[in-house]
C-alpha positions in Angstrom: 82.0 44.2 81.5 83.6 41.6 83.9 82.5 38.6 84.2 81.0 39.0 87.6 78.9 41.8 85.9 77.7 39.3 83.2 76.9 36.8 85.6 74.9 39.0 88.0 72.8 40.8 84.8 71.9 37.4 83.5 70.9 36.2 86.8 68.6 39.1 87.3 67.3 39.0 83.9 66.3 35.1 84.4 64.9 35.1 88.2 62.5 37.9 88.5 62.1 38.8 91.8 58.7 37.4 93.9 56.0 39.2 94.9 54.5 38.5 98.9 52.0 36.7 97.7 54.6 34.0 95.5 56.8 34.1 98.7 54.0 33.2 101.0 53.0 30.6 98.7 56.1 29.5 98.5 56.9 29.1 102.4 53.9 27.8 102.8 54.6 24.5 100.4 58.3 24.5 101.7 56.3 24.1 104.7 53.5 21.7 104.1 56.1 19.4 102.2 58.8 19.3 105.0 56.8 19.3 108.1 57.6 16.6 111.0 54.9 14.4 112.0 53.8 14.9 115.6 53.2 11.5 117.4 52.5 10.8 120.9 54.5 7.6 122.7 51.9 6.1 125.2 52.1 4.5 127.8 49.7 1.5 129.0 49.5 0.1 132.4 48.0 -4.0 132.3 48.2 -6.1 135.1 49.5 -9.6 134.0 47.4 -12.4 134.9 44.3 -11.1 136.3 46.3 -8.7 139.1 45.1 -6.0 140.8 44.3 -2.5 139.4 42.4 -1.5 136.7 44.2 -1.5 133.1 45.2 2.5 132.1 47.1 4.8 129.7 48.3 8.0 129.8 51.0 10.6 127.1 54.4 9.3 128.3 56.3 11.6 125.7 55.4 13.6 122.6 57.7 13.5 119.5 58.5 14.8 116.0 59.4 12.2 113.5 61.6 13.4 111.0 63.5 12.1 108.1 66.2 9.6 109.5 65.3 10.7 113.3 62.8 11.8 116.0 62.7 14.3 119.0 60.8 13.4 122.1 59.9 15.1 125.0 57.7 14.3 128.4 55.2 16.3 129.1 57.7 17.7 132.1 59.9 18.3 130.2 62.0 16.2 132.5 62.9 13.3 129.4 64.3 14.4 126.4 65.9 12.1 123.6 67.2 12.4 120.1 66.6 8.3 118.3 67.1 7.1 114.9 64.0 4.6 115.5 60.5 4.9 117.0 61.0 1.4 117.8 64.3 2.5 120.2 62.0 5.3 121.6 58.9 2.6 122.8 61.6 0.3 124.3 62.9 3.0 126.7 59.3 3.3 127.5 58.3 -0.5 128.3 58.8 -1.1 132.3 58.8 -4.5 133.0 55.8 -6.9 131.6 52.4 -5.0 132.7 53.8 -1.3 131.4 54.5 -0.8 127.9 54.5 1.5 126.1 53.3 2.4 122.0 53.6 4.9 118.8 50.3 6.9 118.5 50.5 8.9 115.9 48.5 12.3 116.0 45.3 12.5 113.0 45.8 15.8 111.7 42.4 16.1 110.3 40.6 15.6 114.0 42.9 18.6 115.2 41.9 20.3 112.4 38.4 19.9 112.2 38.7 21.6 116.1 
């Protein structure tokens, strides 16, 4: 027997294979364990020193926070942008001193109660 044959009989000997249900189990926990967190970067409009217009906010961009990085998108589709900080991300969204802009992250347990 070669030793390729040796290697490939012991390997099937020690990792049976997994049934749908395992599998699905499985994907699902890979899942679960390596999902992004979905956040929203919003916008707030304040006039400075009493000016005119009433104070209002609105979903500027929604992102996916990964592991060392995030990917946001507008709404439009018209802004997209790879960053390495959420604090990078809310700067690109502040406009001057009465529009800033903020992190909201999304409460998975209010979109899953739903």
């Amino acid at each position: 027997m070669s030793a390729s044959n040796a290697a490939h009989s012991s390997a099937e000997t020690l990792v049976p294979p997994l049934t749908k249900a395992e599998l699905d189990a499985l994907a699902d926990e890979l899942v679960q364990d390596t999902a992004p967190r979905l956040f929203a970067v919003v916008q707030s409009y304040e006039p400075e020193g009493g000016g005119t217009g009433e104070a209002d906010a609105w979903v500027a961009a929604w992102g996916l926070a990964f592991d060392g990085h995030a990917e946001i998108v507008s709404p439009g589709g018209g802004v997209r942008m790879r960053v390495g900080s959420l604090d990078w991300a809310v700067r690109r969204f502040d406009r001057g001193t009465d529009l800033s802009g903020r992190v909201v992250w999304v409460d998975r347990s209010r979109s899953d109660a739903a």
